[in-house]
Residue, then its C-alpha position, 0 to 999 in steps of 0.5 A: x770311957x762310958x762316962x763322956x758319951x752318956x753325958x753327952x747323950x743326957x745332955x742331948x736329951x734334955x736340950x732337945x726336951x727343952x726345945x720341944x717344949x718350947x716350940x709347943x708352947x709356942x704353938x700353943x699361944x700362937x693358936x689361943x691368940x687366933x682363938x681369941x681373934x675369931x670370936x671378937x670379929x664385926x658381930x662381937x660389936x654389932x649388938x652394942x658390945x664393946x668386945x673387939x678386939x686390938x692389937x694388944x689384946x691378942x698380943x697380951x693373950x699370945x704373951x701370957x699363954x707363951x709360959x716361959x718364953x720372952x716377949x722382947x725376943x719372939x718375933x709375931x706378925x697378925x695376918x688378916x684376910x686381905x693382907x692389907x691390914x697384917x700388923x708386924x711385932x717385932x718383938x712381941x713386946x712393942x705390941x702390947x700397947x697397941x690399941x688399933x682394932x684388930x682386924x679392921x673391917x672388912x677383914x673382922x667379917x665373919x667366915x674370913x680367915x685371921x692367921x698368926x705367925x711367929x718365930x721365936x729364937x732357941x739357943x743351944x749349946x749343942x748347935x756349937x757341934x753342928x758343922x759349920x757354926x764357931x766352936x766359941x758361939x751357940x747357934x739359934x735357930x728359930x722355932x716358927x709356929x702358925x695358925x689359920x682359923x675363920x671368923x665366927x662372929 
């Protein structure tokens, strides 16, 4: 009688850890990437260095630093200061031979802000229980995760 219950709540436990951890991971490359963004702006290049940075190179640094999450199911948009030159991944995978600089002038000067925003699909058997979802189907919800820092060079 005691068996099912703790079974059900060792089976709890582990689904929510693997949750946690990967929305952390997430949060954690979604977080490098803008790091790597705020320190290749418009100054980075200005002293002759060719260290501005594209597309794929951010994505490349949110990919490796996302430790077991897939690239072809994690949804990320790059948002730049204005707004005019957002780049949408979707998934992050299409965006790894992306070689247009990013972010583009004006929006690589330095003190404005570069953001990144991701949603990455967790899928639990758990989520059948919850009510209304099919009994035969697991549900996903999507573990979103964003991150805001300001150009330094």
């Amino acid at each position: 009688m005691v068996g099912i219950p703790l079974i059900f709540a060792l089976i709890s436990t582990v689904e929510m850890s693997r949750g946690m951890w990967m929305y952390h991971n997430q949060t954690f490359a979604i977080h490098q990437g803008v790091r790597y963004a705020i320190v290749h702006g418009a100054d980075c290049a200005a002293t002759g260095n060719s260290c501005t940075a594209t597309v794929a190179n951010i994505a490349t640094v949110i990919a490796n630093n996302g430790v077991g999450l897939v690239p072809s199911s994690w949804d990320v948009s790059l948002i730049s200061a204005s707004g005019n030159n957002n780049v949408t991944c979707n998934p992050l995978s299409s965006c790894l031979t992306n070689n247009a600089v990013w972010p583009p002038s004006p929006d690589n000067a330095v003190g404005t802000n570069v953001s990144i925003s991701a949603t990455y699909p967790f899928s639990s058997a758990l989520m059948m229980f919850f009510p209304g979802t099919s009994p035969t189907q697991f549900a996903t919800y999507n573990l979103p995760a964003y991150s805001k820092q300001t150009i330094q060079f």
